[in-house]
N, C-alpha and C positions, 0 to 999 in steps of 0.2 A: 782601707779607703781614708783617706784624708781631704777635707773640704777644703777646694782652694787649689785642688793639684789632681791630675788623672793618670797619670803614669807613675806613680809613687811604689815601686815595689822591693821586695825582700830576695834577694841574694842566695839566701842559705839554702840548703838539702840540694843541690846538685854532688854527684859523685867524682871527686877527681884522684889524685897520686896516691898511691895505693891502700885504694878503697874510704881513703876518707872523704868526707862532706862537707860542705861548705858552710861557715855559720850560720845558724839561724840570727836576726836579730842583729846583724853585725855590721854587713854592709848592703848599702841601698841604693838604689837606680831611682832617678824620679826625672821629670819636668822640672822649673822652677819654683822656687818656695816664695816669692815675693805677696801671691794673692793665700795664704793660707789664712785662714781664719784663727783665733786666738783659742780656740777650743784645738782645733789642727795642730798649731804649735805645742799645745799640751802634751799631745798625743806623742808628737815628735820628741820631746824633749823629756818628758817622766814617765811614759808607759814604755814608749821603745828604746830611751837613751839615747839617742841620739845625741854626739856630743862637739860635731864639724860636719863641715859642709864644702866639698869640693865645686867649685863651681866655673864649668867649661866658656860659657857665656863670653861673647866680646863685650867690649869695654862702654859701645853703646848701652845696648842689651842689660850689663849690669844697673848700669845709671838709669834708665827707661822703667826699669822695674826690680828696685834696689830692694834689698831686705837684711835689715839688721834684728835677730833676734835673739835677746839677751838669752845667756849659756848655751848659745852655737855658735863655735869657733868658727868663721869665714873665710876662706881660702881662696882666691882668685887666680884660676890658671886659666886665663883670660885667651879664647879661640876666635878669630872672629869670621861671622858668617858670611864667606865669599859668594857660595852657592845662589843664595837668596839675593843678593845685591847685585851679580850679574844677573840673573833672569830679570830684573827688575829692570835693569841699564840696556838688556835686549829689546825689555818691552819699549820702554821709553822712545829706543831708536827706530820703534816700526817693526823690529821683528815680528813676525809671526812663528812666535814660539811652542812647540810642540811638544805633548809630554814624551818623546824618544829624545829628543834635544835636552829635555830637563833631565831625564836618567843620566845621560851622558854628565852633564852641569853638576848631578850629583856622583856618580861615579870620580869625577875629578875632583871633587872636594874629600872624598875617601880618600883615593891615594896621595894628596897633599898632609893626610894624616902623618904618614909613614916617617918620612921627614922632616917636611917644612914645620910643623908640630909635633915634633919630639921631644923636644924640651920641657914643652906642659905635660905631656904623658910622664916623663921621665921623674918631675915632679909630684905627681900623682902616685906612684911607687914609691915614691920616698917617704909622702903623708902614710901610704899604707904601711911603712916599714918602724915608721920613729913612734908610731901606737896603733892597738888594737883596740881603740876604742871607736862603739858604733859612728860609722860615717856614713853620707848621702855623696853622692856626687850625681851632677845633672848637668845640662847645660837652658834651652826656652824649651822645648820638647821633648827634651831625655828620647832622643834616638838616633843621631846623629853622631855626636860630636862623646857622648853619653854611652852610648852601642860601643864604638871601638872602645872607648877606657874598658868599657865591660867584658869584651872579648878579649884584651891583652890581658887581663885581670883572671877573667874565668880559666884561660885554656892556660897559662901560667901555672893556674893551679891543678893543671890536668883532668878539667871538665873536656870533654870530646866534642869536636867541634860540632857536630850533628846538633847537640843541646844547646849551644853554646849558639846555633843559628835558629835555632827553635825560640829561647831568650827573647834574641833581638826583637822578630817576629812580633811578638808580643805587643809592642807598642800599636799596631792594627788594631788591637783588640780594648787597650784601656786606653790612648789616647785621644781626647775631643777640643779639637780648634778651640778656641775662648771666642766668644762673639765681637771682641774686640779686633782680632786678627781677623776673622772672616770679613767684618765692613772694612777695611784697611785694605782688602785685596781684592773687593767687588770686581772690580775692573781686568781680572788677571782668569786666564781661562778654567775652569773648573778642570777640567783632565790635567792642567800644568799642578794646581793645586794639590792634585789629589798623589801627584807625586810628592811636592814638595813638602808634605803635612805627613807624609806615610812613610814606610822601609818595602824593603824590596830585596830580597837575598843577592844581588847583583850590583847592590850598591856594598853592602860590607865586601864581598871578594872582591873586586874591584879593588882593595887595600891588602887582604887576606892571603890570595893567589898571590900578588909581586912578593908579600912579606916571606909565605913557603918557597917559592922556586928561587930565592935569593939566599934565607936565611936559614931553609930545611925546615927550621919550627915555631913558632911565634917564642918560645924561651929561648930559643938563639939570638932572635931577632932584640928582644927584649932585656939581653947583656950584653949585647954587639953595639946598640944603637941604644937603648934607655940606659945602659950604666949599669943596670940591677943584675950583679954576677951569677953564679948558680950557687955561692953562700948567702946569698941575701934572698934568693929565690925559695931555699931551704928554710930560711926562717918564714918566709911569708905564708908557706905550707904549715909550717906548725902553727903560727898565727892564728890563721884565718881556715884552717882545716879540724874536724874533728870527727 
């Protein structure tokens, strides 16, 4: 637990290629680190090493809620949030927006993953390829934008998608709105919110399913289209596998 951040989690002891596990300690999923407390950053930085920070966040979003903290290297593979900016442009225009309409809204931002944002994925393999030193990547609520880096990440390393959507999942369980976001969206329906603030195993396939009936395997997809060949895939196993 780290004060200042509720989805902050550890990576490691999942089982992937053959029979190894994923590091403890190594790499990390979270929400944003901008409200961590100075005792939190300690934590981040000398008890668990922490030594970079991938950060998925648009360019607003970075600036909104900036965070520079000395000896954590910042990475900006800048996403920005469609999703939330249409619902928002629905409301504004009179929609009455529904949370089926918002799964959809979100579904569509999943599969804009696949492509329109491969680049920044592509990049994010590369930070993992040029050091094994402990990293966080997150985007405002590490589940989104945060989930897929995790999935092409996990099932890469030959965690089984079953866990691998178990993970995601997760964020239901440690993620809690900031009371900041909740007045900021009084006026937007609770059922649309309670999509927008959550995951749903129908939002990551929604990217998942095109990426297998297209590419056969997320490592196919992931040297076809991210660059990261099956020698560089190999290293990343020995890396980050033990």
């Amino acid at each position: 637990p780290l004060a200042g951040a509720t989805n902050f989690r550890d990576l490691g002891g999942y089982q992937g290629l053959d029979g190894g596990k994923v590091r403890w300690r190594t790499l990390f999923r979270s929400d944003h680190l901008a409200h961590l407390t100075a005792e939190s950053q300690h934590t981040l930085l000398q008890q668990l090493g922490v030594a970079r920070s991938a950060d998925f966040r648009g360019q607003r979003e970075q600036t909104v809620d900036n965070y520079r903290i000395d000896g954590l290297q910042h990475h900006s593979l800048a996403i920005e949030p469609t999703v939330v900016q249409r619902a928002f442009t629905l409301l504004q225009q009179g929609e009455n927006l529904s949370a089926a309409h918002t799964v959809e809204l979100m579904q569509d931002t999943y599969r804009s993953f696949i492509h329109d944002n491969a680049d920044q994925f592509a990049r994010f393999f590369q930070m993992l390829l040029a050091s094994n030193a402990p990293l966080v990547f997150h985007c405002t609520a590490g589940k989104d934008r945060t989930g897929w880096a995790a999935t092409l990440l996990l099932m890469t390393l030959g965690v089984p998608r079953d866990v691998v959507v178990n993970d995601y999942l997760l964020t239901n369980q440690y993620y809690h709105r900031p009371a900041e976001a909740r007045a900021a969206a009084s006026h937007i329906p609770e059922e649309v919110l309670n999509v927008l603030w959550k995951v749903q195993e129908p939002f990551l396939t929604a990217a998942l399913d095109p990426v297998l009936q297209q590419y056969g395997t997320v490592p196919a997809y992931v040297s076809q289209v991210l660059g990261v060949d099956a020698k560089a895939q190999a290293r990343l196993a020995q890396m980050y596998l033990e």
